[in-house]
Backbone bond lengths (Angstrom), bond angles and torsions (degrees), N, CA, C in turn:
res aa  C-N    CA-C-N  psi(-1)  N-CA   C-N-CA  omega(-1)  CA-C   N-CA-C  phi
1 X - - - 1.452 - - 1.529 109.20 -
2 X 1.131 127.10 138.07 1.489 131.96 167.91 1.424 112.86 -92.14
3 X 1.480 94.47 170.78 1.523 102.84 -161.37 1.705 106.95 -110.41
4 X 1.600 98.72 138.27 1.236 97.92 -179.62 1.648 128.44 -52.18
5 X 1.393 99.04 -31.70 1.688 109.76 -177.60 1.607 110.00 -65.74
6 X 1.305 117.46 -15.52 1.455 104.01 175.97 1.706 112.65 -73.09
7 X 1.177 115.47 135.34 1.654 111.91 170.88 1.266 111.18 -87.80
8 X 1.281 134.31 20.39 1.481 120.62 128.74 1.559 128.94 -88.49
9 X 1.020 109.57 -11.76 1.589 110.26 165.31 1.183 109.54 -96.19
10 X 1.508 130.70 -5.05 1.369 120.52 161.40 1.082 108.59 -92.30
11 X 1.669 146.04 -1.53 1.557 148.42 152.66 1.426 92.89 -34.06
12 X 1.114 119.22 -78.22 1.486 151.35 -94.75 2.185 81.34 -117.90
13 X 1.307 114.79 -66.25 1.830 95.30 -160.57 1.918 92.79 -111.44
14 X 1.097 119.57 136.00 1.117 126.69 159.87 1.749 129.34 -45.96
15 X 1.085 92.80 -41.44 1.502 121.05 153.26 1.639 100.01 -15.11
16 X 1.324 78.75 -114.36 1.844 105.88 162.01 1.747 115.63 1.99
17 X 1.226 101.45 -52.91 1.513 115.70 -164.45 1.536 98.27 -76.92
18 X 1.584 98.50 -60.94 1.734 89.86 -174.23 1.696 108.33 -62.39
19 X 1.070 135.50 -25.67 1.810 129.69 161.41 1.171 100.02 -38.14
20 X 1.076 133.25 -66.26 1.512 134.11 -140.68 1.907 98.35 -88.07
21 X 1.320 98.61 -34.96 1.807 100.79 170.38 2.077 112.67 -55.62
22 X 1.254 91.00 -54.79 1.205 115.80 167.82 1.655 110.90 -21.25
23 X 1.815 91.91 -79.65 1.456 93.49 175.91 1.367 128.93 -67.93
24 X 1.073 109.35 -23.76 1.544 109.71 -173.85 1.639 110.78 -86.47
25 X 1.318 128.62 15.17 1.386 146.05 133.17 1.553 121.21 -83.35
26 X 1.625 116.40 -42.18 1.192 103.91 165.68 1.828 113.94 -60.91
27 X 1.437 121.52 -39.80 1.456 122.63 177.61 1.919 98.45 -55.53
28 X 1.042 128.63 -59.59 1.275 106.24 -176.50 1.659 116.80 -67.84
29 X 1.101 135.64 -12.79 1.586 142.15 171.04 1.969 99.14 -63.49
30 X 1.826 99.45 -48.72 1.512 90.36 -175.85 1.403 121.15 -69.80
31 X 2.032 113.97 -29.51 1.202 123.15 177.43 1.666 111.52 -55.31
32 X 1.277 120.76 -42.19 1.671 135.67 -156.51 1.551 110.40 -75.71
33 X 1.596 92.71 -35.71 1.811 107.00 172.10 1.571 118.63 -66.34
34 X 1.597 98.63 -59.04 1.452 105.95 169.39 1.002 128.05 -44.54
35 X 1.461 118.93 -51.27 1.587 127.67 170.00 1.741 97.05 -35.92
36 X 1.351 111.37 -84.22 1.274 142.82 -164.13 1.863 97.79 -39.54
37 X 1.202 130.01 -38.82 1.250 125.18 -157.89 1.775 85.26 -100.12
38 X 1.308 127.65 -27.43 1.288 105.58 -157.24 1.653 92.35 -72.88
39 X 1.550 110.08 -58.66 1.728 104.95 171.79 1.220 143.55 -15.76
40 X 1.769 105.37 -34.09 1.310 98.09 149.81 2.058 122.23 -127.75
41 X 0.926 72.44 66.45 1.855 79.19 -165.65 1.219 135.42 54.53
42 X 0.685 113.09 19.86 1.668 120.56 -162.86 1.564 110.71 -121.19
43 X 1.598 115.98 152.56 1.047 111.10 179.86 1.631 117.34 -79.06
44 X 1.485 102.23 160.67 1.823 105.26 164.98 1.582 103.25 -26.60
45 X 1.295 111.13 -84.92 1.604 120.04 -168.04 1.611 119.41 -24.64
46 X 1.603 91.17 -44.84 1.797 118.58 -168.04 1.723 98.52 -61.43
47 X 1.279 125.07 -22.06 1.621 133.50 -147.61 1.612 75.52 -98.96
48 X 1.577 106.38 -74.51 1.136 104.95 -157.11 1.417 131.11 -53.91
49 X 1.741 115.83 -25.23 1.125 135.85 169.32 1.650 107.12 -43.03
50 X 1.294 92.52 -69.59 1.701 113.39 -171.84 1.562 99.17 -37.52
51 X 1.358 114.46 -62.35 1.495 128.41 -144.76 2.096 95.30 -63.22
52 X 1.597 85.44 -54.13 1.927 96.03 -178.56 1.927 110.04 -52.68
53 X 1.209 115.59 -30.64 1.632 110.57 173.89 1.087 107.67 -94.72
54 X 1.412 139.38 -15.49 1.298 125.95 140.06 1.707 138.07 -32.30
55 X 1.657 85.19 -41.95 1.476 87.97 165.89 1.751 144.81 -142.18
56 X 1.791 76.07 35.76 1.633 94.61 -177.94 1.461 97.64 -117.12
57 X 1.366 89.57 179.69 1.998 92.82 -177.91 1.351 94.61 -115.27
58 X 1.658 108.01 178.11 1.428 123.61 -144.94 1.330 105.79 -66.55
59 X 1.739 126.14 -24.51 1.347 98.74 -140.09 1.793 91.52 -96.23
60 X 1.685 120.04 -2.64 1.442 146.51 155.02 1.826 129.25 -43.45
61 X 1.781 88.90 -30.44 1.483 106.83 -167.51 1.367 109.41 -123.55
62 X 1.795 99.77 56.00 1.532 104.15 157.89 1.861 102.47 -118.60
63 X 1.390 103.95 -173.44 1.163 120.16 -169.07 1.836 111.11 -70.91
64 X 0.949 112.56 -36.56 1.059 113.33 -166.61 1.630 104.86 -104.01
65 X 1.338 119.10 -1.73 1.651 128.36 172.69 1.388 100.80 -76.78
66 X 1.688 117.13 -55.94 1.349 128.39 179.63 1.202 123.89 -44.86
67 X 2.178 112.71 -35.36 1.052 117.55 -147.07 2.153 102.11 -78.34
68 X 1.849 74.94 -31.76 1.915 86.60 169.36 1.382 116.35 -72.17
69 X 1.322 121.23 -27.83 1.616 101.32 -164.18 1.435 92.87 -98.28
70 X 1.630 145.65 6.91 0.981 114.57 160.55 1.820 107.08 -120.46
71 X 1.322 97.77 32.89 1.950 107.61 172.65 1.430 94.00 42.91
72 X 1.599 127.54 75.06 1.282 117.95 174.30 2.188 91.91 -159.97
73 X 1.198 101.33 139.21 1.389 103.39 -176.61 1.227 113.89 -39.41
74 X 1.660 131.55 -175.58 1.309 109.95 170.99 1.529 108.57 -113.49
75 X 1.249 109.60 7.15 1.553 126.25 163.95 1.547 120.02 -52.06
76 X 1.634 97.46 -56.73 1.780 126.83 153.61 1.210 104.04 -46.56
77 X 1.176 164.10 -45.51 0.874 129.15 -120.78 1.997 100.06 -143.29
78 X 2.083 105.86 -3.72 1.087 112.82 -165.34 1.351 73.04 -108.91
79 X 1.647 145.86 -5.65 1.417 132.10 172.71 0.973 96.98 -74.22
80 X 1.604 131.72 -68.41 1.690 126.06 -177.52 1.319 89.12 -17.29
81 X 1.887 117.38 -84.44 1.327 112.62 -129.57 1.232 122.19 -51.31
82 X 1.782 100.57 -26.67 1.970 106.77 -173.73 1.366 100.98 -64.28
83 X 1.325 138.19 -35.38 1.417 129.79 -136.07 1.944 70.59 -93.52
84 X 1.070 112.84 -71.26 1.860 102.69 -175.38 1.505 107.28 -51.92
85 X 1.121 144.57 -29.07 1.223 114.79 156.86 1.795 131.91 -69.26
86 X 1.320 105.47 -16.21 1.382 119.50 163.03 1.535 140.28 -59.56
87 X 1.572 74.27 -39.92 2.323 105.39 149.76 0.919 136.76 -74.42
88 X 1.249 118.26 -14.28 1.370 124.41 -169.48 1.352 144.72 80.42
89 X 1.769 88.65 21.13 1.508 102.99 -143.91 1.529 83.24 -124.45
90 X 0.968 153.11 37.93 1.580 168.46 75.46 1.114 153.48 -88.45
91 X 1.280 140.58 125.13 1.536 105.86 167.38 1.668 114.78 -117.16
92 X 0.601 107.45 -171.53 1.557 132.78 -168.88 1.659 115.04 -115.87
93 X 1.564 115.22 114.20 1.356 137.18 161.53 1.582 122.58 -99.88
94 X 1.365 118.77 130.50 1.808 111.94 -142.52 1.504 81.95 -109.20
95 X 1.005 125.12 122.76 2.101 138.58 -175.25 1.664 105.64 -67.95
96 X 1.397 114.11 88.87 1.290 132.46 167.35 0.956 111.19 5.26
97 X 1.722 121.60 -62.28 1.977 149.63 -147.28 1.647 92.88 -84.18
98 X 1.633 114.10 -38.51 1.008 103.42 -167.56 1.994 109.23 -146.73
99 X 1.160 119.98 106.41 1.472 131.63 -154.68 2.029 103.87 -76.01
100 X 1.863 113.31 -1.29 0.982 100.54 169.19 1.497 100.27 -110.82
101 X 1.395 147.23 39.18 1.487 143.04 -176.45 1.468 85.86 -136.36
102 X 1.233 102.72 143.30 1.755 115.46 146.04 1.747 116.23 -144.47
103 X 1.059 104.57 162.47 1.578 120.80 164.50 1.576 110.47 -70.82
104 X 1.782 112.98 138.38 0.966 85.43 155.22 1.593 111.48 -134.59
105 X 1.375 100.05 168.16 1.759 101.94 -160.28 1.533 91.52 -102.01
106 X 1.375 90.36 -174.47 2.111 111.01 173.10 1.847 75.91 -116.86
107 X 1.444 85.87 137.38 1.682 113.43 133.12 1.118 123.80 -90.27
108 X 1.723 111.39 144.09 1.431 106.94 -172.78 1.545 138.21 -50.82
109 X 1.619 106.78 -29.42 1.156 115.67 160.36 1.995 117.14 -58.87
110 X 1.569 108.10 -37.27 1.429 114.35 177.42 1.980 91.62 -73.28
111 X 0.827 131.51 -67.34 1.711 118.99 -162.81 1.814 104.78 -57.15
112 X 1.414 129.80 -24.90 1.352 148.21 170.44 1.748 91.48 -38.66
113 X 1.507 105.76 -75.46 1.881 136.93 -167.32 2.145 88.73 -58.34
114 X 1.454 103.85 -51.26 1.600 94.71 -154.61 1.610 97.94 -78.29
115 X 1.151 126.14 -20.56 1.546 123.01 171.28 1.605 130.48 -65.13
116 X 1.652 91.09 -31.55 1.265 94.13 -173.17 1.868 97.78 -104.88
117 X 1.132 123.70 -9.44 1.411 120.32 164.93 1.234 116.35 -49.59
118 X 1.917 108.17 -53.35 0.993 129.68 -152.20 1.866 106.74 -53.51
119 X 1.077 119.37 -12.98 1.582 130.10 -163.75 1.902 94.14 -106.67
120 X 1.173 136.53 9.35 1.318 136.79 168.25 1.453 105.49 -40.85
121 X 1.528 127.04 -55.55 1.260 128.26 -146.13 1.546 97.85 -118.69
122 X 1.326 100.61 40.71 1.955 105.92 175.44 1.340 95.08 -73.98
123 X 1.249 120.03 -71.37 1.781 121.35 176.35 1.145 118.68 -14.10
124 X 1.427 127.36 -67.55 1.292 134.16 161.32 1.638 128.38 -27.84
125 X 1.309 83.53 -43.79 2.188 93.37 171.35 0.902 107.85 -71.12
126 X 1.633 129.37 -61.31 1.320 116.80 -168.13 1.492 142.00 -39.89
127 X 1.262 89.11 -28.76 1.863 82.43 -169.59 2.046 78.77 -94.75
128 X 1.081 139.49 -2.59 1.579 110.69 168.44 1.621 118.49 -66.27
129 X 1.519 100.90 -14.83 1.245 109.62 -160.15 1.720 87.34 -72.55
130 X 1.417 134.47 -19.23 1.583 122.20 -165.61 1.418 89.44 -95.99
131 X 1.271 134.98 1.18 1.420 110.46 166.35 1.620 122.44 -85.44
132 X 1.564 126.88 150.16 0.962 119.20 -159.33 1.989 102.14 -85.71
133 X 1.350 108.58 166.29 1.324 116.73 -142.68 1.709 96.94 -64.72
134 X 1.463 105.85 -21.08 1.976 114.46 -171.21 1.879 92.99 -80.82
135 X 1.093 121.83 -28.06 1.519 116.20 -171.62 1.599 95.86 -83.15
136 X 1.463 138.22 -42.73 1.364 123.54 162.99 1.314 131.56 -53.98
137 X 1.660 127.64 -42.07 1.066 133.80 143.62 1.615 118.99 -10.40
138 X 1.747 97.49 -77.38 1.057 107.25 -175.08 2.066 124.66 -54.52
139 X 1.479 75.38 -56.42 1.949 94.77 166.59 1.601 94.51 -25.82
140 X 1.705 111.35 -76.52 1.670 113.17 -134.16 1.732 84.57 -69.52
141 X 1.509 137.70 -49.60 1.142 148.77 -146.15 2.216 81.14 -58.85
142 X 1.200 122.71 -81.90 1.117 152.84 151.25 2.002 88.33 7.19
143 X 1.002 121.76 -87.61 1.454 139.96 -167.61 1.738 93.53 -54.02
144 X 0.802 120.65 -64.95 1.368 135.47 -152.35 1.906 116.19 -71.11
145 X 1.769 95.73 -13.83 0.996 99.06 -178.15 1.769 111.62 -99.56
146 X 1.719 91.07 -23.60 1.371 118.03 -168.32 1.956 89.94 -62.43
147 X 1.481 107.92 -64.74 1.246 120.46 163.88 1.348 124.46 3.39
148 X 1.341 103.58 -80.35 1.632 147.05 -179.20 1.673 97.84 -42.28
149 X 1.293 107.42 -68.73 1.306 118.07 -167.63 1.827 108.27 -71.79
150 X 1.281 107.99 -27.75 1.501 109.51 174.45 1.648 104.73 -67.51
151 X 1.297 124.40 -32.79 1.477 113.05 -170.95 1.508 89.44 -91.01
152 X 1.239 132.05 -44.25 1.752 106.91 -158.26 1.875 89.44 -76.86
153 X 0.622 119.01 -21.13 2.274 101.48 160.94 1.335 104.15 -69.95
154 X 1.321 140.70 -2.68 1.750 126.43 -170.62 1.259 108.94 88.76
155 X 1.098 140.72 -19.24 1.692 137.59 -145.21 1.899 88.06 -78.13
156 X 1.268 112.63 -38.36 1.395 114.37 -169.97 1.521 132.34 -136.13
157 X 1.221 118.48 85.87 1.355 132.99 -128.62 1.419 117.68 -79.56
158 X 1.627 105.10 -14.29 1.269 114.62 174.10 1.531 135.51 -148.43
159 X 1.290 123.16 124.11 1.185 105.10 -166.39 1.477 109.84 -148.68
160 X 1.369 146.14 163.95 1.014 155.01 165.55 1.715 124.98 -123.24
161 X 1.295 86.23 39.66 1.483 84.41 162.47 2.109 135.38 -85.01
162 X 1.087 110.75 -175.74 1.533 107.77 167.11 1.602 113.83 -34.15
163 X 1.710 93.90 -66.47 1.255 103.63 -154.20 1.304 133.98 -95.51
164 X 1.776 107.04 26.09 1.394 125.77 171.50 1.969 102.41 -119.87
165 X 1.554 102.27 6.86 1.839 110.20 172.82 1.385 119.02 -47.39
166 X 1.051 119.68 169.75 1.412 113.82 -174.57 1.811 84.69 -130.64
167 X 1.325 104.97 -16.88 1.698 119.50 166.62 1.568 118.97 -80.23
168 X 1.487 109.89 -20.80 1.408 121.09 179.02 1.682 123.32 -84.87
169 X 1.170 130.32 115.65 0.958 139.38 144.85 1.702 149.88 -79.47
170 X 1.138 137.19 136.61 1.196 106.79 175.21 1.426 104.94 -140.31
171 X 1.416 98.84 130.54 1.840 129.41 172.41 1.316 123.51 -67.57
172 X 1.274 103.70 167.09 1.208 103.84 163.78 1.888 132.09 -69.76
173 X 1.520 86.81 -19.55 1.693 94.95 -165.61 1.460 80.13 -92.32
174 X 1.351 147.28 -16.56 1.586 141.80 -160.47 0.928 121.47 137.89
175 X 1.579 128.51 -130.93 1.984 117.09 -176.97 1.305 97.25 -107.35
176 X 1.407 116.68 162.53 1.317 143.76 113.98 1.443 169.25 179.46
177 X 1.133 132.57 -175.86 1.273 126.02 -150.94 1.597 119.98 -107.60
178 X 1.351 98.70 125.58 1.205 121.71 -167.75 2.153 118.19 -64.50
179 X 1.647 88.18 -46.08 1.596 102.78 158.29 1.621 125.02 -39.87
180 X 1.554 90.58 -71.50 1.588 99.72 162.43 1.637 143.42 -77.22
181 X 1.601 101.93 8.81 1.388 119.73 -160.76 1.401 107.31 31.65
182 X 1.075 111.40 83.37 1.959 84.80 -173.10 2.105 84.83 -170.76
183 X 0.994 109.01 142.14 1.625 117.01 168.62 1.418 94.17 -71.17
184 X 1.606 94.39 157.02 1.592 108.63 170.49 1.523 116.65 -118.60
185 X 1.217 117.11 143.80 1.438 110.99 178.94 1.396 108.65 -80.89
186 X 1.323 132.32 -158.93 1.260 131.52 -165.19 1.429 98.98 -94.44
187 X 1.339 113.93 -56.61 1.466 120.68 173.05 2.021 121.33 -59.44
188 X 0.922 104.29 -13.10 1.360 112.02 179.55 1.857 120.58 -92.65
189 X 1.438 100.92 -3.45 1.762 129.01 -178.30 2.046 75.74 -63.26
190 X 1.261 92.23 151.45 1.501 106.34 155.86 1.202 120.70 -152.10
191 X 1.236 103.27 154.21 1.697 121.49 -176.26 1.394 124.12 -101.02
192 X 1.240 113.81 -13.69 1.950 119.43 144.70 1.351 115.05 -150.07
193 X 1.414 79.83 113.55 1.811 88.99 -173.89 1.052 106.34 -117.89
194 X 1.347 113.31 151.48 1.921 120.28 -167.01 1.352 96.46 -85.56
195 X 1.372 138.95 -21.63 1.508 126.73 -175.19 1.465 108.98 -92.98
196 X 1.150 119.71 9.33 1.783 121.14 174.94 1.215 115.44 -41.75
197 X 1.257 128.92 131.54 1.609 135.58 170.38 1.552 95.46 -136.53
C-alpha cells in the first residue's frame, strides 16, 4: 500500500489528498490548542479537560470517562487532573457508592479558563460559515461517517454521535430518532449529544 503523504500518490487517488487535508486541519486544531494552553500554562490536554467538564454532566467527568473520550490511559489523564487540582482550577467530589471514584468539578477561576478556551477553534468555523448550506450537510454527513468507521477499527474509542445511538435509526426517507420520536434532518444529526445510549 502507498502512502498518502507522498505527492505522487496524491496526483493519482483523491483519497490521498483528502488524508493529507484531513491532517493539515488536525495541525491547525493542535496549533490553536497550544497557543491557547500556553496562555495559561497549562498543557493541551489540561485545556481540553477543562473545556469537556465545562460542558458535560457529572456522570461524564470522572477519571476514567475522560480516560476514553480522550484515548489516553487513565494514569495520563489523573496527572492532568492533579496538576488542575494543584491550580485551583478543580476540585474533586469523592462518590459516596464508591470512596475510590470522584467527580470532578471546575472552579470558578477553572470555568473563567474553560469558557474562554472554549472559543480556540472559532477560526476554524469561520470560513465553514462561506460554504453553502448542501456543502455542510455534505461535510458533517462525510465526517461523521469517516468517524463511525474510525471507532468500529479501534482508532477511536469513544463517541456520542447519531450514528453509534442505540436511539438512532436510519430509514429509508433518512434518520431517525427514537429519543425524540421525531425524524432528523441532515443538519440536525449530532456528534455529541447528551442523550447518547
Amino acid at each position: 500500500m502507498k502512502s498518502s503523504f507522498n505527492p505522487n500518490e496524491q496526483q493519482q487517488k483523491l483519497e490521498s489528498k483528502i488524508v493529507v487535508a484531513l491532517e493539515r486541519v488536525s495541525e491547525a486544531f493542535r496549533v490553536l490548542l497550544w497557543n491557547e494552553s500556553k496562555e495559561h500554562s497549562l498543557s493541551p490536554i489540561q485545556i481540553q479537560i477543562l473545556i469537556f467538564l465545562h460542558f458535560h454532566n457529572e456522570e461524564k467527568c470522572k477519571v476514567g470517562y475522560l480516560a476514553e473520550e480522550f484515548n489516553m490511559t487513565k494514569a495520563t489523564i489523573s496527572d492532568s487532573v492533579k496538576i488542575l487540582l494543584s491550580k485551583n482550577l478543580v476540585t474533586k467530589e469523592i462518590d459516596s457508592t464508591d470512596t475510590r471514584s470522584f467527580v470532578i468539578h471546575l472552579s470558578e477561576e477553572g470555568r473563567k479558563i474553560a469558557k474562554k478556551s472554549s472559543l480556540f477553534a472559532t477560526v476554524i468555523e469561520k470560513p465553514l460559515q462561506n460554504l453553502s448550506d448542501q456543502e455542510k450537510k455534505d461535510m458533517l454527513n462525510s465526517m461523521m461517517n469517516l468517524i463511525t468507521h474510525l471507532n468500529k477499527i479501534g482508532v477511536i474509542s469513544l463517541q456520542r454521535m447519531c450514528f453509534s445511538c442505540s436511539f438512532y435509526e436510519k430509514k429509508r426517507n433518512g434518520h431517525y430518532c427514537n429519543f425524540l420520536n421525531s425524524p432528523l434532518k441532515d443538519y440536525e444529526l449530532r456528534v455529541d449529544c447528551p442523550e447518547h445510549s
